[in-house]
VOLUMTI-618841 format. One record per residue: residue number from 1; x, y, z of N, C-alpha, C, O in turn. Coordinates in Angstrom, 1 decimal. Atoms other than C-alpha are relative to their C-alpha. Layout:
<rs>
NUM_X_Y_Z_X_Y_Z_X_Y_Z_X_Y_Z
...
</rs>
This chain:
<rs>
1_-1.3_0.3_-0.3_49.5_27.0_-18.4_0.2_-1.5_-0.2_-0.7_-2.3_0.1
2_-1.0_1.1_0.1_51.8_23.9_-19.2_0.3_-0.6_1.5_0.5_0.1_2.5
3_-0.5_0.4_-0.8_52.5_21.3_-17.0_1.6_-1.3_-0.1_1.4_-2.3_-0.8
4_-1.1_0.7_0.5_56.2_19.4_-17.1_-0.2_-1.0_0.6_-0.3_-1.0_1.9
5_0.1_1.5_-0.2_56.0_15.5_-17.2_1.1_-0.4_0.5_1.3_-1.1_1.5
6_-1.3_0.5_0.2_59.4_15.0_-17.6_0.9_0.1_-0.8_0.6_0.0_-2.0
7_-1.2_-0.3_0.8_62.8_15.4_-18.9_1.4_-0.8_-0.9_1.8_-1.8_-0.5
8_-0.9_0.7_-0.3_65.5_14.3_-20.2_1.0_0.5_-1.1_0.8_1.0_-2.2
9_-0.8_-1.4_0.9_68.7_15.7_-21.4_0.7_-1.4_-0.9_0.9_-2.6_-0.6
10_-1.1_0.6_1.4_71.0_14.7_-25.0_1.0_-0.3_0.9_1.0_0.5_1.9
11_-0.8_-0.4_-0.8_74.2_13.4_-23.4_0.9_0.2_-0.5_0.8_-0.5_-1.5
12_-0.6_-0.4_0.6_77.2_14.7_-24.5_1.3_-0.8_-0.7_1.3_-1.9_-0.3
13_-0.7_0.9_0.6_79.9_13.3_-26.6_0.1_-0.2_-1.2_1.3_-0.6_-1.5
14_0.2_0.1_1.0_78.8_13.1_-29.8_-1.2_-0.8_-0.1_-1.1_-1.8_-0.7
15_1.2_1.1_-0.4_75.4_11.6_-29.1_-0.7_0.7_-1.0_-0.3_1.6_-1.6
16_0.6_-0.7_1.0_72.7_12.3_-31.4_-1.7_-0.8_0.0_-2.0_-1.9_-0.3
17_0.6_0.5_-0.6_69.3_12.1_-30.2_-1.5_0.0_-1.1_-1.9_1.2_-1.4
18_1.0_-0.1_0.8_66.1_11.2_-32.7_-1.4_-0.4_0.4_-1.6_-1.6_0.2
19_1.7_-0.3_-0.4_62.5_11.5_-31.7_-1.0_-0.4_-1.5_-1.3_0.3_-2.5
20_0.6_-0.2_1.1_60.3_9.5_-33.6_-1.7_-0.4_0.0_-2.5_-0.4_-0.9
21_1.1_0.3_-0.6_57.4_8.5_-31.8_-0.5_0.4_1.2_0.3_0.4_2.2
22_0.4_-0.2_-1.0_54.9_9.4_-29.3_-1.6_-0.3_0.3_-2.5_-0.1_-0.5
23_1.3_0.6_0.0_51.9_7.9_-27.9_-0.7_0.8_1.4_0.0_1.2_2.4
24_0.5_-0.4_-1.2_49.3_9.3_-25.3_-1.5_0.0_-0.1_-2.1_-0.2_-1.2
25_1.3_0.0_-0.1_45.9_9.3_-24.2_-0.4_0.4_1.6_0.4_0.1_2.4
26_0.3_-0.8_-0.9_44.0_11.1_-21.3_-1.2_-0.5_0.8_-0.9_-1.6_0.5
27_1.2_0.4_-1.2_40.9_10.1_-18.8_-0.9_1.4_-0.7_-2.0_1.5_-0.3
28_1.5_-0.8_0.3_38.9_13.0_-20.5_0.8_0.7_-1.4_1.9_0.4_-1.9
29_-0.4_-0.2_1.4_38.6_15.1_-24.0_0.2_1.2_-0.3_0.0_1.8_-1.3
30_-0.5_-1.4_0.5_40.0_18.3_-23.5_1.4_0.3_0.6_1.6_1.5_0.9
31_-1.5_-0.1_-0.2_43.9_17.7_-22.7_0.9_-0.2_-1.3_0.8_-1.1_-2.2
32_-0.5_0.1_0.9_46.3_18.5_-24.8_1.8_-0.5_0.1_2.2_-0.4_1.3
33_-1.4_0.9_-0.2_50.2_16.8_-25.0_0.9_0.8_-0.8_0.4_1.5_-1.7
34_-1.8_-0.6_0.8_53.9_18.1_-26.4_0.7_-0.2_0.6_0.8_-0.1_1.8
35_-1.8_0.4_-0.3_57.2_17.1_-26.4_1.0_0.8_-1.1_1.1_0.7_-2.3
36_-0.8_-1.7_0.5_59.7_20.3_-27.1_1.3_-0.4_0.3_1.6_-0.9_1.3
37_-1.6_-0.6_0.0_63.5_20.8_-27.9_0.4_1.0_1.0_0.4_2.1_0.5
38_-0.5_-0.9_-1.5_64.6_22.8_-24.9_1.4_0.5_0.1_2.3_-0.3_0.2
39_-1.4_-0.1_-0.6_67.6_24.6_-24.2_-0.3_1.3_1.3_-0.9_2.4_1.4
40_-0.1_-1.3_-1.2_68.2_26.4_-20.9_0.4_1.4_0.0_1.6_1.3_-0.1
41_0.1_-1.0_0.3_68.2_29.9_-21.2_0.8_1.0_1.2_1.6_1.9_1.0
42_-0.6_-0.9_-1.3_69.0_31.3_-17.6_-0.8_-0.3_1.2_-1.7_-1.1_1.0
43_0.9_0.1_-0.7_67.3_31.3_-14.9_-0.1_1.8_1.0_0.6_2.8_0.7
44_0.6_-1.0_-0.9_65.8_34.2_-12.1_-0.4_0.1_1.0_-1.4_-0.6_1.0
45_0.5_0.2_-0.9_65.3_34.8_-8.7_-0.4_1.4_0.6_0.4_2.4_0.6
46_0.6_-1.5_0.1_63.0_37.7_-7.7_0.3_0.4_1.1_-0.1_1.5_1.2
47_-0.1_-0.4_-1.0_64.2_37.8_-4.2_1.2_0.8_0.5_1.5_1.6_1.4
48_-1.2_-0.9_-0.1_67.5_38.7_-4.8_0.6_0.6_-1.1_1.8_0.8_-1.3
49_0.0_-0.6_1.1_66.7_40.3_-8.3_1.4_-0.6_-0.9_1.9_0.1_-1.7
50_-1.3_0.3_0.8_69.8_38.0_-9.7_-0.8_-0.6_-1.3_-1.8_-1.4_-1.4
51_0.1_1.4_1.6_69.5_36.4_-13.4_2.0_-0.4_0.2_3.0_0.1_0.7
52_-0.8_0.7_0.1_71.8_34.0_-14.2_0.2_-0.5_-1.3_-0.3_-1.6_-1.6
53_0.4_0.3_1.5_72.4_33.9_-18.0_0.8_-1.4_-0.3_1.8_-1.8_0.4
54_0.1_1.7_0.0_72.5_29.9_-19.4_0.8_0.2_-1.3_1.8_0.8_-1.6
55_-0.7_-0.2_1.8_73.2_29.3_-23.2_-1.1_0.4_-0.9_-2.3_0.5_-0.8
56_0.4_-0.7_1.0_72.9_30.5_-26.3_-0.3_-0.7_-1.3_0.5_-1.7_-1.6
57_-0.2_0.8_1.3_71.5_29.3_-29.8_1.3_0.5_-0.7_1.9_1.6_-0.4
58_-1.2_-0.1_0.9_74.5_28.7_-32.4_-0.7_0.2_-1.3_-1.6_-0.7_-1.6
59_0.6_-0.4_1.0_73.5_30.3_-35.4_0.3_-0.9_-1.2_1.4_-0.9_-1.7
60_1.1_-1.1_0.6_71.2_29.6_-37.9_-0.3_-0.5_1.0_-1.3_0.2_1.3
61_1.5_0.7_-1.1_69.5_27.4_-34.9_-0.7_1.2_0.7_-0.1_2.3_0.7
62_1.0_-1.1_-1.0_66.7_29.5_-32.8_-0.4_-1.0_0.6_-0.1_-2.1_0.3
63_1.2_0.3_-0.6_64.0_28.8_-30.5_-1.3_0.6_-0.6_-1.4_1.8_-0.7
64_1.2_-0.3_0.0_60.6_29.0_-31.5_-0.8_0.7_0.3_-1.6_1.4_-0.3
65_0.6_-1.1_-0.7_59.4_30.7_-28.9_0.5_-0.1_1.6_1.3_-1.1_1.8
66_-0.2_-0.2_-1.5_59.9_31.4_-24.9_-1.1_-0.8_1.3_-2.3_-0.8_1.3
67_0.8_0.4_-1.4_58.8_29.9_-21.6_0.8_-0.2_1.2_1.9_-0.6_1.2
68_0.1_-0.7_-1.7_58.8_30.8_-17.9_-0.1_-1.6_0.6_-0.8_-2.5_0.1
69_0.1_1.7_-0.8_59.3_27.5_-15.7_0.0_0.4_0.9_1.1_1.0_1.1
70_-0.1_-0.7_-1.3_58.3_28.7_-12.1_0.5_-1.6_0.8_0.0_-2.7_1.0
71_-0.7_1.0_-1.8_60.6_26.9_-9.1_-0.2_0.2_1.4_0.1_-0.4_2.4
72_0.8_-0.1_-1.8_58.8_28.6_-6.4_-1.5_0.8_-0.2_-1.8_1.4_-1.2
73_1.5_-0.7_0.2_55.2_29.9_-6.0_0.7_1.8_0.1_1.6_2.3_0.8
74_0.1_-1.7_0.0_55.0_33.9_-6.7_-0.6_0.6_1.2_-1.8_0.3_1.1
75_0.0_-0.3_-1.3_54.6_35.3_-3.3_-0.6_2.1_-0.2_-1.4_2.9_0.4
76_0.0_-1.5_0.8_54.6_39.0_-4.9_-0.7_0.0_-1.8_-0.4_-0.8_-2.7
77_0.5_0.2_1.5_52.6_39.7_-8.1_1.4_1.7_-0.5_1.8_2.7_0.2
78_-1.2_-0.7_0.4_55.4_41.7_-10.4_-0.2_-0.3_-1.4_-0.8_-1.3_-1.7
79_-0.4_-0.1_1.6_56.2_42.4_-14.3_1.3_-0.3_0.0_2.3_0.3_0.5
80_-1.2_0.2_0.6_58.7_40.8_-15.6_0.6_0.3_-1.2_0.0_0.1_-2.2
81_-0.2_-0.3_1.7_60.9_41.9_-18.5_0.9_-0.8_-0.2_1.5_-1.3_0.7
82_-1.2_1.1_0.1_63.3_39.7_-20.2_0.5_0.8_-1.8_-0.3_1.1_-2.8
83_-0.4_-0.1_1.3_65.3_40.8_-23.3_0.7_-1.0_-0.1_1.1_-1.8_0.8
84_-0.8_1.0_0.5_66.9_38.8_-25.5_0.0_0.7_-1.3_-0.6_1.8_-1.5
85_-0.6_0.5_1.6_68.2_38.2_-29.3_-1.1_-0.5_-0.7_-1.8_-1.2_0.0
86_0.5_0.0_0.7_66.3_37.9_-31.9_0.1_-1.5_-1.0_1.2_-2.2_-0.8
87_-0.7_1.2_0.5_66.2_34.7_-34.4_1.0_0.7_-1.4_1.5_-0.1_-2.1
88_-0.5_-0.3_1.4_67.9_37.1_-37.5_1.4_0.9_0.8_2.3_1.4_0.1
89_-1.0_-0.2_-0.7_70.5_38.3_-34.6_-0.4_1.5_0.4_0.5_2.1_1.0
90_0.5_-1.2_-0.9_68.6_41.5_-33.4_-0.1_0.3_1.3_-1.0_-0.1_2.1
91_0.3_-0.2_-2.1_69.2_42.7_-29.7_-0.6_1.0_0.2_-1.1_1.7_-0.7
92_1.3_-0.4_-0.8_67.2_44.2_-27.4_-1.3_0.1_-0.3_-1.9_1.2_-0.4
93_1.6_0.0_0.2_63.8_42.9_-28.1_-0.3_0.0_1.4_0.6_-0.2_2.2
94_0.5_0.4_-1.4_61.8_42.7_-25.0_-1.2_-0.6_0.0_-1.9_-0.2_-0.9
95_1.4_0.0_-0.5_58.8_41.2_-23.7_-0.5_-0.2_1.6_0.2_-0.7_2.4
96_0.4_-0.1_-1.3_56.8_41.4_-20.6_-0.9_-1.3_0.7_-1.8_-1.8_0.0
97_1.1_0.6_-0.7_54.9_38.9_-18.0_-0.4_0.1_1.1_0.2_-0.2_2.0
98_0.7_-0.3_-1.5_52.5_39.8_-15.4_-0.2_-1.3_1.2_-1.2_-1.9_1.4
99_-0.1_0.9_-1.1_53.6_37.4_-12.6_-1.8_0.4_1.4_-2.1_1.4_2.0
100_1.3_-0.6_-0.9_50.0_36.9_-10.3_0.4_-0.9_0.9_1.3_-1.7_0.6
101_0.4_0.5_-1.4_49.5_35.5_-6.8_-1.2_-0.7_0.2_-2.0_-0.9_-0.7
102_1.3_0.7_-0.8_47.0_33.6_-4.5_0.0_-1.0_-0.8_0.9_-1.3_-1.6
103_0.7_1.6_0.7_44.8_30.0_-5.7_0.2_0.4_-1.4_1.0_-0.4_-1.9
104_-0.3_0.5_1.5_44.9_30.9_-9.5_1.1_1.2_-0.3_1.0_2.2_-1.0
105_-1.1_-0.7_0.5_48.4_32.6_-9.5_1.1_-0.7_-0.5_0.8_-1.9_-0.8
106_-0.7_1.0_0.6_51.6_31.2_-11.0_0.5_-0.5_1.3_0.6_0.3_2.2
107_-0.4_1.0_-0.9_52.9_28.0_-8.7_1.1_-0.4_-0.5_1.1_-0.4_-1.8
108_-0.6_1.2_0.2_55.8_26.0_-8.6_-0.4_-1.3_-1.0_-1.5_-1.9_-0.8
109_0.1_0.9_0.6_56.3_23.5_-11.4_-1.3_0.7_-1.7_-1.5_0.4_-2.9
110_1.0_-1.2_1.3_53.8_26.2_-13.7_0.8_-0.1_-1.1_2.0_-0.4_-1.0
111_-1.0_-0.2_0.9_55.2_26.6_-17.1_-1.1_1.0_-1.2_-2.2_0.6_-1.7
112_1.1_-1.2_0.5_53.4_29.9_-18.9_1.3_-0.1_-1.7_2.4_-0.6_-1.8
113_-0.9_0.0_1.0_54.9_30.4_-22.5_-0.4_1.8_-0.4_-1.5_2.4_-0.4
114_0.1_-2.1_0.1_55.4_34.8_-23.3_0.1_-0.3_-1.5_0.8_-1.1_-2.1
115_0.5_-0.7_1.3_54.4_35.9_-26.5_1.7_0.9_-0.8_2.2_1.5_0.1
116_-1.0_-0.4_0.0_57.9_37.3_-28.3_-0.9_1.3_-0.6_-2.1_1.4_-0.8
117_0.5_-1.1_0.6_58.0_40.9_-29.7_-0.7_0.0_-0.9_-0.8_-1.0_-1.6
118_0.7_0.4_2.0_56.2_41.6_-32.9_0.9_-0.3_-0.7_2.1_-0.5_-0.5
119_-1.4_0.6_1.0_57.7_40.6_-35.5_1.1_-1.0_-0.4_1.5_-1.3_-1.4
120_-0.9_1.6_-0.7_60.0_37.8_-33.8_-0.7_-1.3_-0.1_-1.8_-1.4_0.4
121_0.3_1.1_0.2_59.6_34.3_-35.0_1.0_-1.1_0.7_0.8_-2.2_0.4
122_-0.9_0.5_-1.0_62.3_33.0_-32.7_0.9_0.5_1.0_0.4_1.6_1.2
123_-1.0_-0.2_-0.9_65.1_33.6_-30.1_0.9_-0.5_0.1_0.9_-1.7_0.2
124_-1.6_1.0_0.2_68.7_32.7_-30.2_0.8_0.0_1.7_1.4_-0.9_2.3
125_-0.4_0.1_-1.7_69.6_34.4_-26.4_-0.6_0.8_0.9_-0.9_1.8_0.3
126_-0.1_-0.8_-0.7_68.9_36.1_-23.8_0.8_0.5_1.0_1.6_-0.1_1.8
127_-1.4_-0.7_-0.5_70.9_38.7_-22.3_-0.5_1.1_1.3_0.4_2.0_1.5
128_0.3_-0.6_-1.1_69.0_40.6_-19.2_-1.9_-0.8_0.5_-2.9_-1.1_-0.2
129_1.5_0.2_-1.2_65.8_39.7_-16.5_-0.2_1.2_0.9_0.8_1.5_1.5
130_0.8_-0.7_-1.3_64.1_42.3_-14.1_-0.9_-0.4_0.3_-1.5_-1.4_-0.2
131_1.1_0.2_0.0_61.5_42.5_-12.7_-0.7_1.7_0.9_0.0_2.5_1.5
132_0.3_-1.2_-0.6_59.1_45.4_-11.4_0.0_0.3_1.1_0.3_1.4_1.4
133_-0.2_0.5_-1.6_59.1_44.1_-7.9_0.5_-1.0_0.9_-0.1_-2.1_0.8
134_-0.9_1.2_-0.5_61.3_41.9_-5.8_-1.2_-0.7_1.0_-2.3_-0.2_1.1
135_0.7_1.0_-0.4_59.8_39.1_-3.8_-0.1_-1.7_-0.2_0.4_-2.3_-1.3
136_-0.3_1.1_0.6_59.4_35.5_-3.5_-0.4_-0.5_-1.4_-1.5_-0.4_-1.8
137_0.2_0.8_1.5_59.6_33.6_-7.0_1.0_-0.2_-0.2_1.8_0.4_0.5
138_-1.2_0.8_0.6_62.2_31.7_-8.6_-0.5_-0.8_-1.2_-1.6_-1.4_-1.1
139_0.8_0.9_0.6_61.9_30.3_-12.2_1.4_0.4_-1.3_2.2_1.3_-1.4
140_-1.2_0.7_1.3_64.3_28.9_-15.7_-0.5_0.7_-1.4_-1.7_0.8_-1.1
141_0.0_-0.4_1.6_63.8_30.2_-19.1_0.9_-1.1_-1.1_2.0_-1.5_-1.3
142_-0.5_1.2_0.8_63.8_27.8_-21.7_-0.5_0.6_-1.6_-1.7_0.8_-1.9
143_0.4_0.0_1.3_64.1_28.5_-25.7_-0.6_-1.3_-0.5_-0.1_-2.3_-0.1
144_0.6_1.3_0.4_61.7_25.7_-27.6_-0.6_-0.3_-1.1_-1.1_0.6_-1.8
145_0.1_0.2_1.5_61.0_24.4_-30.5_-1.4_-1.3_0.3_-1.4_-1.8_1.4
146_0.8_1.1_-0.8_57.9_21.6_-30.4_0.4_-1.2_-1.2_0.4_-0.9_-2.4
147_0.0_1.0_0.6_58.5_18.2_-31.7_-0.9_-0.7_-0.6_-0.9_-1.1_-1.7
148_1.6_0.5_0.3_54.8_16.9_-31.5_-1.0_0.8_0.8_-0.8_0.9_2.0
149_0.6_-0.4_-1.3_52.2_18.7_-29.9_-1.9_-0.3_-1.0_-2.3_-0.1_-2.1
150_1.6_0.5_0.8_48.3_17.4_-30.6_-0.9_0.0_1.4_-0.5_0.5_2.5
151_0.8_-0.2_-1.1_45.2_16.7_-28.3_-0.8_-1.5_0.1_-1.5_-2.1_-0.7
152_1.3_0.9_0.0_43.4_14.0_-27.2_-1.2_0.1_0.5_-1.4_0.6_1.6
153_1.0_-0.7_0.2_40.0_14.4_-27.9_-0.8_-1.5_0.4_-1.9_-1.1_0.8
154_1.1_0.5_-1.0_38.2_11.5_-26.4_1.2_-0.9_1.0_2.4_-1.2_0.8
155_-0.1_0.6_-1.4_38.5_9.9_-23.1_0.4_-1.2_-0.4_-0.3_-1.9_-1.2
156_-0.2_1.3_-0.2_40.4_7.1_-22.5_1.3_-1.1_-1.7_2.3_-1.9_-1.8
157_-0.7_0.3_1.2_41.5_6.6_-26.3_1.8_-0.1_-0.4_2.4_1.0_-0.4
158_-1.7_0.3_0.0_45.4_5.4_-27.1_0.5_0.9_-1.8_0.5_0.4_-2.9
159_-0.2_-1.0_1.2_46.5_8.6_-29.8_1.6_-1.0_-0.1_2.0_-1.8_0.7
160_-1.6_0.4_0.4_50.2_7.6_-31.8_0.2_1.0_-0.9_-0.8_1.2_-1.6
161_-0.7_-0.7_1.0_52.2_10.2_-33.8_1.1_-0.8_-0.1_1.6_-1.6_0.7
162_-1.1_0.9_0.4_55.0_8.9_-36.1_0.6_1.4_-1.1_-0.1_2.2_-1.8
163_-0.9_-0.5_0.3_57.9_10.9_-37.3_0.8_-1.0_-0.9_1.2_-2.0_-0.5
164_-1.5_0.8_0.5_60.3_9.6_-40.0_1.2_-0.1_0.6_1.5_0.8_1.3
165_-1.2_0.0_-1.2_63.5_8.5_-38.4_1.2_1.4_-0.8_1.5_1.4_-2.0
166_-1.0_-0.8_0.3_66.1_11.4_-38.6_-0.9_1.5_-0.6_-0.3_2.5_-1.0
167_0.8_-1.4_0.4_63.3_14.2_-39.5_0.1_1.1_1.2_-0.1_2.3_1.0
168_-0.2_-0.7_-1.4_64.0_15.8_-35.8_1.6_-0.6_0.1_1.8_-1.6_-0.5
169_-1.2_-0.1_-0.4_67.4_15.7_-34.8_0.8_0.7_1.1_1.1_1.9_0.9
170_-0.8_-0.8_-1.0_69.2_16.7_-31.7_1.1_-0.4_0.9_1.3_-1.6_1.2
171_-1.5_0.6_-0.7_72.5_16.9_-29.8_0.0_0.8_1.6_-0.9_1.6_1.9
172_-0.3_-0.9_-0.9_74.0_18.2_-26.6_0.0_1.2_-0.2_0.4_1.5_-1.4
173_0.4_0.0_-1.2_73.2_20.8_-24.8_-1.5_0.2_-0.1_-2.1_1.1_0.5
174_1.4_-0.3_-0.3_69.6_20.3_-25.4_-0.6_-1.1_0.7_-0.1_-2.1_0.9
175_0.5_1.3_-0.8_66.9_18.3_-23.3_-1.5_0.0_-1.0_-2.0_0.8_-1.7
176_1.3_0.5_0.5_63.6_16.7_-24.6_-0.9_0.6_1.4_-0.2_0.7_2.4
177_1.4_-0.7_-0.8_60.5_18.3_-22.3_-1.3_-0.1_-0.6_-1.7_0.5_-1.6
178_1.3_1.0_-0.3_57.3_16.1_-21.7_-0.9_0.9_0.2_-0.9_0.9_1.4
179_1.6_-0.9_-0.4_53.9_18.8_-21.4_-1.3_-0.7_0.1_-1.6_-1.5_-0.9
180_1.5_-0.3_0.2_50.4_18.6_-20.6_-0.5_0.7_0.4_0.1_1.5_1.1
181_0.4_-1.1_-0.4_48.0_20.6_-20.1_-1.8_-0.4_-0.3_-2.2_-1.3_-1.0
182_1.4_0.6_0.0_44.0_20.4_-19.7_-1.2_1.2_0.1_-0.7_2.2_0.6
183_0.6_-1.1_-0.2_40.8_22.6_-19.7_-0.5_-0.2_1.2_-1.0_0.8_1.8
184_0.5_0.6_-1.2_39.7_20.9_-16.8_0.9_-0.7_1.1_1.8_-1.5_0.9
185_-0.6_0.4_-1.1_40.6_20.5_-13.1_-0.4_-1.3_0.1_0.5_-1.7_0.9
186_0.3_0.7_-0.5_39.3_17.7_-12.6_1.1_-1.7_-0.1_0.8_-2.3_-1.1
187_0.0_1.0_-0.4_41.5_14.4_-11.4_-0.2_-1.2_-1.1_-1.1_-2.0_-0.9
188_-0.3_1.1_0.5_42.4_11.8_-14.2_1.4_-0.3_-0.5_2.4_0.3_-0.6
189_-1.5_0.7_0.4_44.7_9.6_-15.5_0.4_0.4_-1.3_-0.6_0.6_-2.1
190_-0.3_-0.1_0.7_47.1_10.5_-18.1_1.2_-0.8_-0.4_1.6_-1.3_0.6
191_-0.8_1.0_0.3_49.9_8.5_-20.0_0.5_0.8_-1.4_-0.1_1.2_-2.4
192_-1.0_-0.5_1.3_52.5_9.8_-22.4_1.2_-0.4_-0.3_2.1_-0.2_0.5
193_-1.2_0.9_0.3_55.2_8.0_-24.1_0.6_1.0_-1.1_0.0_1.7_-2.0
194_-0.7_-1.0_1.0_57.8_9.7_-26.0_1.4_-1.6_-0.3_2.0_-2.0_0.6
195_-0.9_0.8_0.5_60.2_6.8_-28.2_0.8_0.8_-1.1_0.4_1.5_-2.0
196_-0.9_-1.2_0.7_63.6_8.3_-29.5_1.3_-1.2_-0.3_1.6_-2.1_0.4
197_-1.2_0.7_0.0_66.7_6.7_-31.0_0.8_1.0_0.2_0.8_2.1_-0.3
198_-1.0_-0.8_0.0_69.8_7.7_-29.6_1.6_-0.9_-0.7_2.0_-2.1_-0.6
199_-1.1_1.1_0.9_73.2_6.9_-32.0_1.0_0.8_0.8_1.0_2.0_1.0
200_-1.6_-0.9_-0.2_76.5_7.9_-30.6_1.1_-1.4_-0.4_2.4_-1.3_-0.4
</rs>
């Protein structure tokens, strides 16, 4: 699982937001970093089985692929299904995720990424949530695209990725979203810089 650093949304107007650099480095050598195109999707709450559908890609844009952003710990282990749209405009694809419980279940602030149907190389919407069993959970659905995603492989070391200016491009209503993620529990420092020009 993913963990979210931090956010920050395009603002609207005619803004126009360019990502052209990112710097990071980790306290050990098996964490890895990304900074993703995001758009909100819907969200879900398993207690009162509501979804709440968000937005939609405007076509040709897609999403890359899917991810689950849990806002409360899973209290109930449950399958989730989520249809959606396709990136070639195909509905009802579906895919499933086995929500778990207890010390290594999904938590608050979690961010799991679901696998799309076969065949699917993106997502433009989604248009229904269930789940097998109600119970506590709460969590956002986000379509995503990755801007940079790499690893830093020794400890301590200052990594830079460089983007040409205007090779990424983005507007309202999308947000920039900060990840790490690690093979190891253990307790160090990490540092991630994301540098973007915004023109409006």
């Amino acid at each position: 699982m993913w963990r979210l650093v931090t956010t920050y949304d395009v603002p609207s107007g005619g803004y126009i937001l360019n990502p052209f650099q990112i710097q990071y480095s980790a306290g050990n050598s098996s964490s890895l970093v990304k900074a993703s195109k995001r758009l909100a999707m819907g969200t879900f709450n398993n207690t009162t089985q509501t979804f709440t559908d968000g937005l939609a890609y405007t076509t040709p844009d897609f999403g890359g692929y899917l991810d689950i952003n849990f806002t409360a710990d899973v209290g109930t282990a449950a399958i989730i299904t989520i249809t959606y749209t396709n990136e070639i405009g195909t509905t009802g694809r579906t895919v499933t995720y086995a929500m778990t419980t207890g010390a290594g279940g999904d938590k608050n602030g979690h961010v799991v990424t679901v696998p799309l149907q076969s065949g699917d190389t993106g997502i433009r919407d989604i248009t229904n949530v269930t789940t097998s069993a109600s119970g506590t959970a709460t969590f956002s659905l986000y379509g995503k695209t990755d801007i940079f995603y790499d690893s830093a492989d020794s400890s301590g070391v200052v990594y830079t990725d460089t983007l040409p200016l205007e090779a990424f491009v983005m507007s309202y209503p999308f947000t920039v979203g900060l990840y790490i993620t690690s093979a190891s529990t253990a307790p160090v420092d990490r540092v991630l810089n994301l540098t973007c020009l915004l023109i409006g």
